[in-house]
C-alpha positions in Angstrom: 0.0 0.0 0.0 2.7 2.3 1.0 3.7 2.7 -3.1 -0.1 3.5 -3.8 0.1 6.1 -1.1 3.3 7.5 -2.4 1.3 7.4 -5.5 -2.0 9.0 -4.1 -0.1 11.4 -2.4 1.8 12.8 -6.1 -1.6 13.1 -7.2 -2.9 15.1 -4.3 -0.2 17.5 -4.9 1.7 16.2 -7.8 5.1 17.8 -8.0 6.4 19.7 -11.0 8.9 21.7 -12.3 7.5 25.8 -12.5 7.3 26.9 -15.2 7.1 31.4 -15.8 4.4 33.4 -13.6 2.8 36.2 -16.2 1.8 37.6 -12.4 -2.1 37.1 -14.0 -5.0 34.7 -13.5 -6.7 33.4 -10.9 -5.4 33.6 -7.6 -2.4 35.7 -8.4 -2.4 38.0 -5.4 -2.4 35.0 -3.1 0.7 33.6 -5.0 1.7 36.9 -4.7 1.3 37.3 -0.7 2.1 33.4 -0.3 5.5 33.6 -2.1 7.6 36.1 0.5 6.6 34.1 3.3 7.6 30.7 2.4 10.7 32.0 1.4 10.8 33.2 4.8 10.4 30.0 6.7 12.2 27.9 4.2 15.2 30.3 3.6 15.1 29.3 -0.1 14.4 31.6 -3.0 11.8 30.5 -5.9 13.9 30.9 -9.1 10.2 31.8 -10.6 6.8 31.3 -9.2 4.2 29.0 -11.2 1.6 30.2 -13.3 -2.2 29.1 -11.6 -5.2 28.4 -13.6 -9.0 27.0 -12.7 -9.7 23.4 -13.8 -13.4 21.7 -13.6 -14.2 18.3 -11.3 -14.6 16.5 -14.8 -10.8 17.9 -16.0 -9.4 16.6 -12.4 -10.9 13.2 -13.1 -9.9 12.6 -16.7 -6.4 14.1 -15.1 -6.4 11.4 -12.0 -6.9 8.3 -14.5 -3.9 9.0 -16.9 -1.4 9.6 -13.9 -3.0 6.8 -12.0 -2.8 4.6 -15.0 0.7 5.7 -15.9 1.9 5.7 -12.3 0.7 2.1 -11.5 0.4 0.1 -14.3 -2.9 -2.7 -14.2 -0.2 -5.5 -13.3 1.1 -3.5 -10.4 -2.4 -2.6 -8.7 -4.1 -5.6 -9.4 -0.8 -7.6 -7.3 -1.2 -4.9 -4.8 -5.1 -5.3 -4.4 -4.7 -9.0 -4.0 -2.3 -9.1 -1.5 -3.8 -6.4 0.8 -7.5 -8.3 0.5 -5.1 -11.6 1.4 -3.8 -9.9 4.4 -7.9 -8.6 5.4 -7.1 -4.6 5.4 -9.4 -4.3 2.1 -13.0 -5.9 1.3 -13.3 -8.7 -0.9 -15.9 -6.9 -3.2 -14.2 -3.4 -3.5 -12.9 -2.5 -7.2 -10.1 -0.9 -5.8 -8.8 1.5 -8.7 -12.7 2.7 -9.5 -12.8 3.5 -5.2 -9.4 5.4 -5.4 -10.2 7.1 -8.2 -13.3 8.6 -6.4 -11.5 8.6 -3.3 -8.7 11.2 -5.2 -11.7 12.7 -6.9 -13.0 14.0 -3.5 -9.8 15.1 -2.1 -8.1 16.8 -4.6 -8.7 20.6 -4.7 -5.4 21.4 -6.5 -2.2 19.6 -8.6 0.5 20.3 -10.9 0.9 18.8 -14.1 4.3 18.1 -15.0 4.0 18.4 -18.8 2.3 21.9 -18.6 4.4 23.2 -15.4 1.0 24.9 -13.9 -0.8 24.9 -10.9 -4.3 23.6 -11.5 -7.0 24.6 -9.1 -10.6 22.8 -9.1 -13.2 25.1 -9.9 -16.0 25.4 -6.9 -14.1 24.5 -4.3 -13.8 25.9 -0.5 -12.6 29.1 -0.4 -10.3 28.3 2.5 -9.3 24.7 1.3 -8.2 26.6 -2.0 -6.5 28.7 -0.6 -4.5 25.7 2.0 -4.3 23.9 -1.2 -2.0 26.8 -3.1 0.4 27.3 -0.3 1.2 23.8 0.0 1.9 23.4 -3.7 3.9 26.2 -3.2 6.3 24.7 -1.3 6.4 21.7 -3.4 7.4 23.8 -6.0 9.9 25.5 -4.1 11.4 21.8 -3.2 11.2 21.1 -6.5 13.5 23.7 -7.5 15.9 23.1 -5.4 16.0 18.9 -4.9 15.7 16.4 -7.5 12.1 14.8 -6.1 11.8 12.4 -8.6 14.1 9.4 -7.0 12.3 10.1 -3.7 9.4 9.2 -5.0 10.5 5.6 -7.0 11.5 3.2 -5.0 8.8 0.7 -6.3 10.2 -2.3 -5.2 10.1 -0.8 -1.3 7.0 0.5 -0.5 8.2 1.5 3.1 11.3 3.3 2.0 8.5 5.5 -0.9 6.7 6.3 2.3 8.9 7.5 4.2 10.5 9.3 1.2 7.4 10.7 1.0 6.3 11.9 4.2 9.6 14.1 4.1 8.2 15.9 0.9 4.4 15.9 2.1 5.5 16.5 6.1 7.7 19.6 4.9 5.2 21.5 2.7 2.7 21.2 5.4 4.9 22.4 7.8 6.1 25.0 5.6 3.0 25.8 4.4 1.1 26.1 8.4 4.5 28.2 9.6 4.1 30.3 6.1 0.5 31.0 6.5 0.4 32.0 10.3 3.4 34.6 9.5 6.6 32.7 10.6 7.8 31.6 14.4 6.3 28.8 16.2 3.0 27.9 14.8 2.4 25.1 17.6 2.7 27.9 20.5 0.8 30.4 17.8 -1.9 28.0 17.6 -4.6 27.1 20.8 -4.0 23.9 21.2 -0.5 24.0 19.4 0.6 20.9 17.4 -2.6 18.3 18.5 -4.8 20.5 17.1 -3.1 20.8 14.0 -3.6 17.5 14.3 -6.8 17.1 15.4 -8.0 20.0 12.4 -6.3 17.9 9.8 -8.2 14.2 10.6 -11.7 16.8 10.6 -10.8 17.8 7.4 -10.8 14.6 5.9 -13.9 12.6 7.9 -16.1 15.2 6.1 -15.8 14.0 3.0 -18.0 11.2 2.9 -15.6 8.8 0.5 -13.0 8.7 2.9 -14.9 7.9 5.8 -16.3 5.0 4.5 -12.8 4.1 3.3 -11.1 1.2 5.1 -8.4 2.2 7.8 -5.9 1.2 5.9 -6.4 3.8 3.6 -7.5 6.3 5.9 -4.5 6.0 7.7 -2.0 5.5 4.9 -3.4 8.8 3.2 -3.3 11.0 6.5 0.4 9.2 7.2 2.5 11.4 4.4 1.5 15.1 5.9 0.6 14.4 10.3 3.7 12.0 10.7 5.7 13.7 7.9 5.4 17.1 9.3 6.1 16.0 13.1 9.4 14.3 11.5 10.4 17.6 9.5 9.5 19.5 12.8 12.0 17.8 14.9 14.3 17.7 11.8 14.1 22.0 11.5 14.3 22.2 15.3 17.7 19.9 15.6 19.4 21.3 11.9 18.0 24.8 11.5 19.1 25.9 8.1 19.6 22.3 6.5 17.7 20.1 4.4 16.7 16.1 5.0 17.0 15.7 1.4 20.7 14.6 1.5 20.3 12.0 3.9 16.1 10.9 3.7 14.8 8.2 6.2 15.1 4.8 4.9 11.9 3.1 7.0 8.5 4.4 8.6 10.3 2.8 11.7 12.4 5.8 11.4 9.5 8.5 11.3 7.6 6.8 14.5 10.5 6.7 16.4 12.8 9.5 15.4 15.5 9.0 17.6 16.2 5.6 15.4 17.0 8.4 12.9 18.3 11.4 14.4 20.3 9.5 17.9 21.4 5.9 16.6 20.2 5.3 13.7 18.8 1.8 12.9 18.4 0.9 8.9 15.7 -1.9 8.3 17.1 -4.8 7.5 16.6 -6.2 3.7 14.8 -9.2 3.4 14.7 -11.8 0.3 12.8 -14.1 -0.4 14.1 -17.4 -2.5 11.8 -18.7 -5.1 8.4 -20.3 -4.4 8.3 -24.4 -4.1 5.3 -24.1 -6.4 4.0 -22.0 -8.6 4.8 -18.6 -9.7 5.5 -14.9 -8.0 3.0 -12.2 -9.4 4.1 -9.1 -7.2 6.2 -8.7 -4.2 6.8 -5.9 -1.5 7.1 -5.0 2.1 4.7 -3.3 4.9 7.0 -1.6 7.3 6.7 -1.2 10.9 3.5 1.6 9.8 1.3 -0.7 8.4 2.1 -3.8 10.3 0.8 -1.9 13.0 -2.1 -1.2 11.1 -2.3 -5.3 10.4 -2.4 -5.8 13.7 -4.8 -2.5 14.8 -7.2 -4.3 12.1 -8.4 -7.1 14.1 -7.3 -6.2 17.3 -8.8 -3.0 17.7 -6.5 -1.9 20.5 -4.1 0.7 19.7 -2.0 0.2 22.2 -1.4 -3.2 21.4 -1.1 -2.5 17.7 1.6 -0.3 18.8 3.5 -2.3 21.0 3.5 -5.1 18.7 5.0 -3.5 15.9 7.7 -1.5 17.4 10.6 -3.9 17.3 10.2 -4.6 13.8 13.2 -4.6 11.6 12.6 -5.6 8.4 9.8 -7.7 6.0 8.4 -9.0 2.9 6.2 -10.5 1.0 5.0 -12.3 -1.8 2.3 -13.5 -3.7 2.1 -16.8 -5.8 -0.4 -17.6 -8.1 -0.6 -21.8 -8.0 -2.4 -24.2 -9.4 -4.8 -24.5 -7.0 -5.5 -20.7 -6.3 -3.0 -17.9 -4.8 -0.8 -17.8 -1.6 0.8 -15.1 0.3 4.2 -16.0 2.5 5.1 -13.0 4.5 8.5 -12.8 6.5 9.2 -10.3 9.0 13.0 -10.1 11.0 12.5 -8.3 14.8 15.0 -6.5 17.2 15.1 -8.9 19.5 13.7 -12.4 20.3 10.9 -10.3 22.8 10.3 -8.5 20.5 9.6 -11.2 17.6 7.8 -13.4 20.3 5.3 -9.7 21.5 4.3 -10.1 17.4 4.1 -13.7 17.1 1.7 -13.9 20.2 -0.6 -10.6 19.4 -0.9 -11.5 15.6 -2.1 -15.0 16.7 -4.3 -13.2 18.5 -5.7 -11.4 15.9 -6.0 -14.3 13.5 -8.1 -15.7 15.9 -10.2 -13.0 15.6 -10.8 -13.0 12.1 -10.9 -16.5 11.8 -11.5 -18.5 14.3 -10.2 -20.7 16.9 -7.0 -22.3 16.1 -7.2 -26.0 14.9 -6.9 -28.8 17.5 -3.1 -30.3 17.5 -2.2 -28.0 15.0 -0.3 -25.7 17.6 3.0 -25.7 19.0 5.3 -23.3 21.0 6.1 -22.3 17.3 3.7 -23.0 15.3 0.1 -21.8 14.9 -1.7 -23.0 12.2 -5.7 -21.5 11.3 -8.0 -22.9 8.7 -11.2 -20.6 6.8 -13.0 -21.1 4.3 -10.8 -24.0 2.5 -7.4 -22.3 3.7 -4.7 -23.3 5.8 -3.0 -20.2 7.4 0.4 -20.6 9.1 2.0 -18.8 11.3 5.7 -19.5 12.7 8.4 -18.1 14.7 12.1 -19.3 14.2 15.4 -17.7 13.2 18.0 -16.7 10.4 21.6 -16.1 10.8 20.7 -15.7 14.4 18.0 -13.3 13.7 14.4 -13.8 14.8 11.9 -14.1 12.4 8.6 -14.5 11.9 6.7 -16.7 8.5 3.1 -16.4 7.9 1.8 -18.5 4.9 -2.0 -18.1 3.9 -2.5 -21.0 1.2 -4.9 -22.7 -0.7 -6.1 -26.5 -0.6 -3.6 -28.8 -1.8 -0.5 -26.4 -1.3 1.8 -27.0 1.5 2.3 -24.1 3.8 5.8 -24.6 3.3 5.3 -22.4 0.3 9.0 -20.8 1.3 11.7 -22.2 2.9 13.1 -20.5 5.8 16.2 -21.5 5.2 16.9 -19.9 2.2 15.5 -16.5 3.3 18.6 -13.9 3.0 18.6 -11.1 5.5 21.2 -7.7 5.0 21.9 -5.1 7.7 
């Protein structure tokens, strides 16, 4: 999910090159009183400010579908859609791309297009959400000027890396963009209520558009993510380097954005985890979570935060892969942990939550490290061992007919 989010997230305020500012149009005297103040807070000059022009609900969709075609290609999001209704964080009978589309639809009250180097604004939209919207593309297209954006926002085989990649872009022009708007200083002291109710205003925002609140948490969260976590990390990243930019040395994990000091302190890279080839049948897309949303896996089911949080926080590492075989798919997801606590806090809350979503755990199919589920047809395995002295963790979910043994263990490659 994280590579659709850093996906959604370009299309909520895709990120262009600017192109000249005639100083004309719509909207040009709030470019022009946005422009001096960002420069301000960032202490970067805009070699020109973009041109701005008005753009009707029926333009933004036809505009969504080509970039979300051309961003995720059918063979990409239909891999992606499998695995995440595998894994139970999306409905069986959702068509995914026709829901995001709407979903994107609903949100998006501004963009740049990269070929035409403009600012687009939708036509009819809240006065104050249009004008939010233009300062925040602002900044991106101040960033833009002055970073090369385009690798941070590529890593397709990583989707944790492309989220945390882009919660530094999204996280800065919202900070940017709320310091900018309030006149400089410290917005959180400026603000009643300071930086939770930035917060809380943001999550508001979005549950009253009536798309995303019937969206499942996983997207909820994943789309709030980029710009609440992002902006808390670039916060703590302005407060501890004033004058620098992260964009030399970017997080590598989400692990990294929920617990900072595993970035700015001692820094802890994830751990890179491959997977050997299948013992039947073939690979059709493969990825990681990252400590983020295996805390939302977890959350799911669960439904205790605390717990949610707890269990994902020594996470280290994972992947993931989906097989199509001859008797149906299978997912095999490895994840590596700090320490053998930690792996054994995951192994004993995520059997937990299986439980909860599907039912008791068969009789004599359990050991001290092995749990094994069965729904609907399936066989669902979870197991906790090691690799290279490393804990680890395998879940298989697999048809009838397959062994759950779907990857070997043994042949699973871990690099700090």
């Amino acid at each position: 999910m994280d590579r659709l989010i850093a996906v959604t997230a370009l299309l909520l305020t895709a990120t262009a090159a600017c192109g000249g500012n005639d100083g004309e149009g719509p909207h040009a005297s709030r470019v022009a009183r946005a422009v001096p103040r960002i420069e301000e807070s960032t202490g970067l000059a805009f070699r020109t400010p973009p041109r701005l022009e008005n753009r009707t609900k029926d333009e933004v969709r036809s505009y969504l579908e080509q970039r979300f075609t051309e961003e995720l290609p059918a063979a990409e999001l239909s891999g992606m859609e499998r695995v995440y209704k595998r894994f139970g964080l999306l409905p069986e009978a959702m068509d995914f791309r026709q829901f995001m589309l709407d979903l994107l639809t609903e949100q998006v009250a501004g963009y740049y297009d990269p070929k035409t180097k403009v600012l687009y604004v939708v036509e009819g939209g809240d006065a104050e959400l249009t004008g939010i919207t233009i300062w925040h593309e602002l900044v991106h297209a101040l960033q833009d000027q002055h970073f090369n954006l385009d690798s941070m926002q590529s890593a397709r085989d990583n989707n944790d890396r492309a989220m945390a990649g882009q919660a530094v872009v999204e996280g800065q022009a919202t900070l940017e963009q709320i310091t900018s708007m309030i006149g400089g200083g410290n917005f959180a002291a400026a603000l009643p209520g300071g930086w939770e109710r930035v917060r809380q205003m943001i999550r508001e925002m979005q549950g009253t558009m009536p798309i995303f609140a019937s969206a499942p948490v996983i997207l909820q969260e994943t789309l709030i993510f980029p710009y609440l976590s992002g902006a808390e990390f670039m916060r703590a990243f302005k407060e501890r380097h004033p004058g620098q930019s992260p964009f030399g040395r970017m997080p590598t994990s989400t692990e990294q954005l929920l617990h900072t000091a595993r970035y700015f302190d001692a820094r802890d890279e994830p751990t890179r985890v491959t997977l050997p080839r299948p013992a039947t049948g073939t690979v059709v897309y493969s990825n990681n979570l990252g400590e983020f949303e295996t805390r939302i896996l977890l959350f799911e089911y669960l439904r205790d935060q605390a717990s949610a949080v707890r269990g994902a926080a020594g996470w280290d590492g994972d992947q993931y892969v989906l097989i199509d075989t001859p008797n149906g798919e299978a997912l095999a997801w490895v994840t590596v942990w700090d320490t053998s606590i930690d792996a054994a806090e995951f192994f004993d809350l995520f059997d937990a939550a299986l439980i909860k979503r599907h039912g008791e755990v068969r009789p004599g199919a359990s050991t001290g490290t092995t749990r094994s589920y069965g729904t609907r047809g399936r066989r669902l395995t979870l197991t906790i061992s090691d690799v290279g002295a490393r804990p680890v963790i395998l879940f298989t979910d697999v048809p009838p007919g397959v062994s759950p043994r779907v990857i070997d263990l043994s042949r699973v490659t871990l690099q700090e």
